[in-house]
N, C-alpha and C positions, 0 to 999 in steps of 0.2 A: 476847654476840657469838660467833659462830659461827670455832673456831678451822681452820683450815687445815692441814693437816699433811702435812708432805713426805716423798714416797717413794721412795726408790733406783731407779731404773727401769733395769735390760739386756738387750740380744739380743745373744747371741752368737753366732747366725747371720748376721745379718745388722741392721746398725744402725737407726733409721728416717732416719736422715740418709746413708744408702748414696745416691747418687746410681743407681743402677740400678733402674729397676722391677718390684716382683715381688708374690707375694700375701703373702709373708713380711714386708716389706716395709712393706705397705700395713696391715697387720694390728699391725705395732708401735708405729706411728701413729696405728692408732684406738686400740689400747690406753691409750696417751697423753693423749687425748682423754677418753676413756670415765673416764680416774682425776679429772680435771678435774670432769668432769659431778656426779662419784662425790663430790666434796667434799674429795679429794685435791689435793694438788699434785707430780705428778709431773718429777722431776728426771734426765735420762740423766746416767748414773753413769760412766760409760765407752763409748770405741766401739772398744774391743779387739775384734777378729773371732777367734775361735778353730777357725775353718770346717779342717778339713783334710779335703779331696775324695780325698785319693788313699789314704790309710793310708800315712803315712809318718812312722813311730816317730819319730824328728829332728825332724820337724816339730812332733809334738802335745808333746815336752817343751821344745820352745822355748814354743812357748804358753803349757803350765804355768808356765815360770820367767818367762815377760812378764805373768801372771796373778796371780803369787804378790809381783811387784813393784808392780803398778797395785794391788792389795788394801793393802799397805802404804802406799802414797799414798795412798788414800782412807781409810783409817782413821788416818792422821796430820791429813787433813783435816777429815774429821769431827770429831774430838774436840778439836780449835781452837775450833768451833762454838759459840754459844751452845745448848742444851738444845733448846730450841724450832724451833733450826734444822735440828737433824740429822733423817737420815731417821725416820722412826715405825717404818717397815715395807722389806724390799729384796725387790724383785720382780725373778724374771726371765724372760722371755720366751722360749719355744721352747729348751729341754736336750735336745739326744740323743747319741750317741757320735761325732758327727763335730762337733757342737760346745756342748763341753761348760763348763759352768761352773763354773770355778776362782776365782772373785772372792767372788761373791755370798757364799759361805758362810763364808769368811774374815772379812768385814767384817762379816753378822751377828752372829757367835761376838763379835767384838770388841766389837761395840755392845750384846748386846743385845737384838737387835731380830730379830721374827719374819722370816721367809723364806720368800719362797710363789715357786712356779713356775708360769703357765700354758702350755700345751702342752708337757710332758714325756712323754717316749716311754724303754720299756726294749727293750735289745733283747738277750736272753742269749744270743745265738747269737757276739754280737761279741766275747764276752770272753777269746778265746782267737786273736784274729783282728790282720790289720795296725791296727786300729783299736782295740785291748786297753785304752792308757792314756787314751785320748778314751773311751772307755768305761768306766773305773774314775772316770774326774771326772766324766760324766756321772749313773753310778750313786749315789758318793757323796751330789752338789749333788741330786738328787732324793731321798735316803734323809733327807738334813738337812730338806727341807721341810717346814714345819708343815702347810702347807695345796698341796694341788695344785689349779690350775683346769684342770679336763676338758672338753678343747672337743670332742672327736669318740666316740663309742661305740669306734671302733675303738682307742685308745689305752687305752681303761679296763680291757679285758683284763689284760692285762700289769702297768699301774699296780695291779690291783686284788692281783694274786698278789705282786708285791714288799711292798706297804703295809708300814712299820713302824706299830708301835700306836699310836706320836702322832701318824699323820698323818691327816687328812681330807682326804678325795676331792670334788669341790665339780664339778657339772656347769657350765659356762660356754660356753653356744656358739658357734660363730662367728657374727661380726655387720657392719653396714656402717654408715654414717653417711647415710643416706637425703639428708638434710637438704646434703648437701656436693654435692648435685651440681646445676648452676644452670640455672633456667628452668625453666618449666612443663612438666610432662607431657600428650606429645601423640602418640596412635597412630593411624594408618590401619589402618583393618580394608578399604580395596581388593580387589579381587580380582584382583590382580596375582599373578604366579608369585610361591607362598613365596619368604618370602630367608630365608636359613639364615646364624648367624652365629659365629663363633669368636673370642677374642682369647686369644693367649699368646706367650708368649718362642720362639723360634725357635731351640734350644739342641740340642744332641748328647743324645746316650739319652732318658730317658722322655717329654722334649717332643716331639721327633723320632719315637719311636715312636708317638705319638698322633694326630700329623701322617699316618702311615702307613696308619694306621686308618681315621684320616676319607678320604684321599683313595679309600682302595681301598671302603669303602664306599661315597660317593658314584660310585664307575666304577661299582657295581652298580644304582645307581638313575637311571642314564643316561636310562632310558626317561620317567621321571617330570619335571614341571617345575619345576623351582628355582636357583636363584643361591644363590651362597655370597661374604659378604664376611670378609677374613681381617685381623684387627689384629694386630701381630705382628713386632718382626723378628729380629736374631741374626747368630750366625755360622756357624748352617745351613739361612740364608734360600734360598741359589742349592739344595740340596737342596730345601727345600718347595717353591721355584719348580717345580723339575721333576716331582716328585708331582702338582702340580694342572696341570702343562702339557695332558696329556690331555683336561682338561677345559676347558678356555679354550676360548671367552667368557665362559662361568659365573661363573666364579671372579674376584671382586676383591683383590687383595693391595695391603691399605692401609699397609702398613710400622707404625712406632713410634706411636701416637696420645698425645700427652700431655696435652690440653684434655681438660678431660673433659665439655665441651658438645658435640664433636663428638661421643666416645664412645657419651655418654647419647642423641645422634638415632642412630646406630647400632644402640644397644640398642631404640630404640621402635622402628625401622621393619623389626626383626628380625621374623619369624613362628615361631624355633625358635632356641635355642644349640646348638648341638653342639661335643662335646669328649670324647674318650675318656677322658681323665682317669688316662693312664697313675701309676700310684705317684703319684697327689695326694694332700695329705695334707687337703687337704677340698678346696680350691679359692673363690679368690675372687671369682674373674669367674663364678662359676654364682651367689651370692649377689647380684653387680651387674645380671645379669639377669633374674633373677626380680623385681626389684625391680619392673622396668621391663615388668611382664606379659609376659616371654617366656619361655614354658615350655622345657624343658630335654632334653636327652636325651645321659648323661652314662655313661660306666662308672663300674661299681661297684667301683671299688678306694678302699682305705683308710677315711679320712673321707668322702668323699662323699655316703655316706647320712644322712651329720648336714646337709648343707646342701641336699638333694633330693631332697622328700619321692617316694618311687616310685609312680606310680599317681595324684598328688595333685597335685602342682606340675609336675612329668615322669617321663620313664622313666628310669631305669637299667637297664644292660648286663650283660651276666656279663664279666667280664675280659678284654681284651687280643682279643672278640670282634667279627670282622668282621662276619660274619653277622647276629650278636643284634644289631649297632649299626646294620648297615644295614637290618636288617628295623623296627625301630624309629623311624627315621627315616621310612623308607617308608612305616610307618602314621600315622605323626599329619601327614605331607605329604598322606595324602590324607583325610584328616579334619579339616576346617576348628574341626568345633564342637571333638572333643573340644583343638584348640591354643589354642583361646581360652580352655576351659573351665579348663586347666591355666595357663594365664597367668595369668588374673583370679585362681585360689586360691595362684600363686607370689608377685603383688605380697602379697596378704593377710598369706600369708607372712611372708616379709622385713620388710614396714610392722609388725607388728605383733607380731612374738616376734623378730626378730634387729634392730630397729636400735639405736639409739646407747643413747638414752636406757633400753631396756630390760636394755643391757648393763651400765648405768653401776648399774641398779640389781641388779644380779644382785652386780656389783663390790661393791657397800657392802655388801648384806649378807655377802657371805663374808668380808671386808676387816676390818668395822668390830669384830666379837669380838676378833679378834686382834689388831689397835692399841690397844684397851681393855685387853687383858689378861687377854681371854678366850677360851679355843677357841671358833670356830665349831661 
């Protein structure tokens, strides 16, 4: 009989039981998921948020002492446990220096038990900065990890120049749950004006400036025919209102969508995503529409080139560029084949090297060494 074995699971960014919507979010949930599939039995260990937004010294050692106490309960808890019950392995989801992980390595040390991180990020420029102690837990909790899972190129730089000697670097890319979104797929290839489609948070700084991008893009391609539908809302929804006021009629602002049947007809009856993709650290909603044969065209900041392929699935941008995003758009508006061509190889895509079940297996092999008691 095939035994089960359970694994500490945390985000210290943000929980998957956060009631607010995000790709961070939705990602620690498939995580979740993906450890299930994996043969695991994933446990949330805590939903301590360690987030400090501002760099405020006060803040990050309140967290350390509410992190150094929660680590104490859970390692009084655990070792209550009968053997079999306690974790095998403590996972924890997304470390960087605004929210870093002060639990997870405590409670391994006490147990035991291997420590892996996926999506860790270094950043050495913060170590001297209002974020110095979020960044000394961050450092540490990632130095401790036996195993890091690398979901984007962009973070393995940095990851690769810190590495201590026992640590292995494990690529793991980001992925969706194909399988989770209901009802048949169904797209009109019409020849109705492209619709152009966007979904994200409606929030101050790099959503906001992305916001900024598309709309002043789209005023450059006034002359061409398209609609844009925007999901999305916030507390700098009356700001984006006024950015696409210009263009009204065009533009539909659909506020919050939380069905994800509407969603997914949104995504079919899209001809293009567009998202400048300000400071993404990949982006999820470019993954949910490639799914759904709709090619992309996306700036290239961060991660984004792990989740879209350039040339292949859609285009990427040079950064924070108006021009490059609205000439880009431009051309595949007036290029039917090649929008199709890039759709059909985006679902291929996504169906077939990022969803569940390819994650779940990418999960055990890197997973299952180390529960044994063996490096990966």
């Amino acid at each position: 009989m095939t035994v089960v074995r359970p694994v500490a699971f945390y985000a210290p960014l943000k929980s998957p039981n956060h009631p607010l919507p995000s790709g961070d979010r939705t990602m620690a949930r498939l995580l979740m998921k993906a450890f299930g599939r994996a043969g695991f039995a994933p446990q949330l260990a805590s939903e301590l948020r360690t987030l400090d937004k501002t760099g405020d010294r006060q803040r990050q050692e309140g967290l350390r002492q509410e992190s150094t106490e929660e680590a104490s309960r859970l390692i009084a808890h655990y070792e209550g446990l009968p053997d079999e019950q306690r974790p095998c392995l403590w996972f924890t989801y997304h470390v960087y220096y605004k929210a870093p992980d002060w639990i997870g390595p405590q409670v391994a040390d006490a147990l035991g038990i291997p420590y892996v991180v996926a999506e860790g990020s270094r950043a050495a420029k913060r170590a001297g900065g209002p974020w110095a102690l979020g960044h000394e837990g961050a450092e540490a909790a990632l130095d401790r990890a036996g195993a890091i899972l690398v979901m984007t190129a962009h973070d393995r730089e940095a990851l690769e120049a810190g590495r201590p000697q026992h640590q292995a670097l494990i690529d793991f890319p980001p992925f969706i749950d194909v399988q989770d979104w209901p009802g048949s797929s169904a797209r009109s290839d019409d020849e109705a004006d492209p619709c152009l489609l966007t979904v994200a948070m409606m929030r101050e700084g790099d959503k906001l400036a992305s916001y900024r991008i598309l709309a002043a893009a789209l005023h450059n391609l006034r002359h061409l025919p398209w609609t844009l539908d925007v999901v999305g809302d916030g507390e700098a929804r009356h700001k984006v209102e006024r950015l696409f006021a210009p263009l009204a009629p065009r533009v539909r602002l659909h506020g919050r969508i939380d069905s994800k049947a509407d969603l997914k007809a949104l995504y079919e009856a899209a001809d293009l995503f567009v998202w400048p993709a300000v400071n993404e650290a990949y982006g999820m909603v470019l993954l949910e529409a490639q799914a759904f044969r709709c090619a992309v065209v996306a700036g290239a900041y961060g991660g984004v080139a792990s989740v879209v392929k350039h040339g292949k699935t859609g285009l990427l941008t040079p950064p924070g560029s108006i021009a490059g995003f609205a000439d880009a758009v431009g051309h595949l508006l007036q290029d039917r084949e090649m929008r199709h061509r890039l759709g059909f190889a985006a679902s291929r895509f996504v169906r077939q090297e990022r969803d569940l079940d390819r994650a779940a297996e990418r999960l055990r092999d890197a997973l299952r060494p180390l529960t044994d008691g063996a490096r990966p």
